[in-house]
C-alpha positions in Angstrom: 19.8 -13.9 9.4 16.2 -14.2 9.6 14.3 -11.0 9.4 11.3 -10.0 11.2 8.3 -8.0 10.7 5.3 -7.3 12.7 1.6 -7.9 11.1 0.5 -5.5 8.9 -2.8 -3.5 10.2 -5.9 -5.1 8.4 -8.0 -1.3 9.2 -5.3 1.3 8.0 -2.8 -1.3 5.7 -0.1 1.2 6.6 1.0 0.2 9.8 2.1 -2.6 11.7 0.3 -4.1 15.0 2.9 -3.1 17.8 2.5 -5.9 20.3 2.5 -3.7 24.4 2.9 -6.0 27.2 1.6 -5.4 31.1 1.8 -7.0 34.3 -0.8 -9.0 35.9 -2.8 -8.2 39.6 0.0 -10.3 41.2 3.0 -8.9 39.5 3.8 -11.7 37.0 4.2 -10.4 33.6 1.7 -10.7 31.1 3.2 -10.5 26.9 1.0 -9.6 24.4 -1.7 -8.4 26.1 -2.7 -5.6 23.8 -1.8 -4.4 19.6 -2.0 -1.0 18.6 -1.5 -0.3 15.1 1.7 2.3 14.7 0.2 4.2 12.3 -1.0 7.4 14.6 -3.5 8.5 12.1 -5.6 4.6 12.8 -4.4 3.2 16.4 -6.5 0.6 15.7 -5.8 -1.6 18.7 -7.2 -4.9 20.6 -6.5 -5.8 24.5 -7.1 -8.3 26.4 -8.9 -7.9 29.9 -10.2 -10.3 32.2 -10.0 -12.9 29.4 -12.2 -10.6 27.0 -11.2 -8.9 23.8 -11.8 -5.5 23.0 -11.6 -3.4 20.6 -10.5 0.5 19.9 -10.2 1.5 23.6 -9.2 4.9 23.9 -5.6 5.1 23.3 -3.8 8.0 25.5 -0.4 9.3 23.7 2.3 10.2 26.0 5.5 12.0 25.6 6.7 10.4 28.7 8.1 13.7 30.3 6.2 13.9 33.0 6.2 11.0 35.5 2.7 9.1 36.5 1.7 9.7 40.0 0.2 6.5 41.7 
């Protein structure tokens, strides 16, 4: 069995870049569209947005209790 592990964080060197995926305007799915380091004291993280990369958007931490309203 092969093991696998995620890239180690370049910024913090503790964590590991936790790939978060999305879906796109017309529903498709879209993979890798954004990293965030797991280590909470970094979160460095990189997404991807209209073809652009940026970097160290504000990251907002969720318990995922209380349901988003759309």
């Amino acid at each position: 069995m092969t093991e696998f592990s995620w890239p180690k964080c370049q910024v913090c060197g503790t964590g590991e870049l936790l790939p978060l995926s999305d879906f796109g305007n017309q529903g498709a799915a879209v993979h890798y569209k954004a990293w965030v380091c797991s280590n909470p004291d970094c979160l460095f993280n990189l997404k991807i947005r209209n073809g652009e990369i940026h970097l160290n958007q504000p990251v907002n931490i969720s318990d995922g209790s209380s349901p988003r309203m759309r």
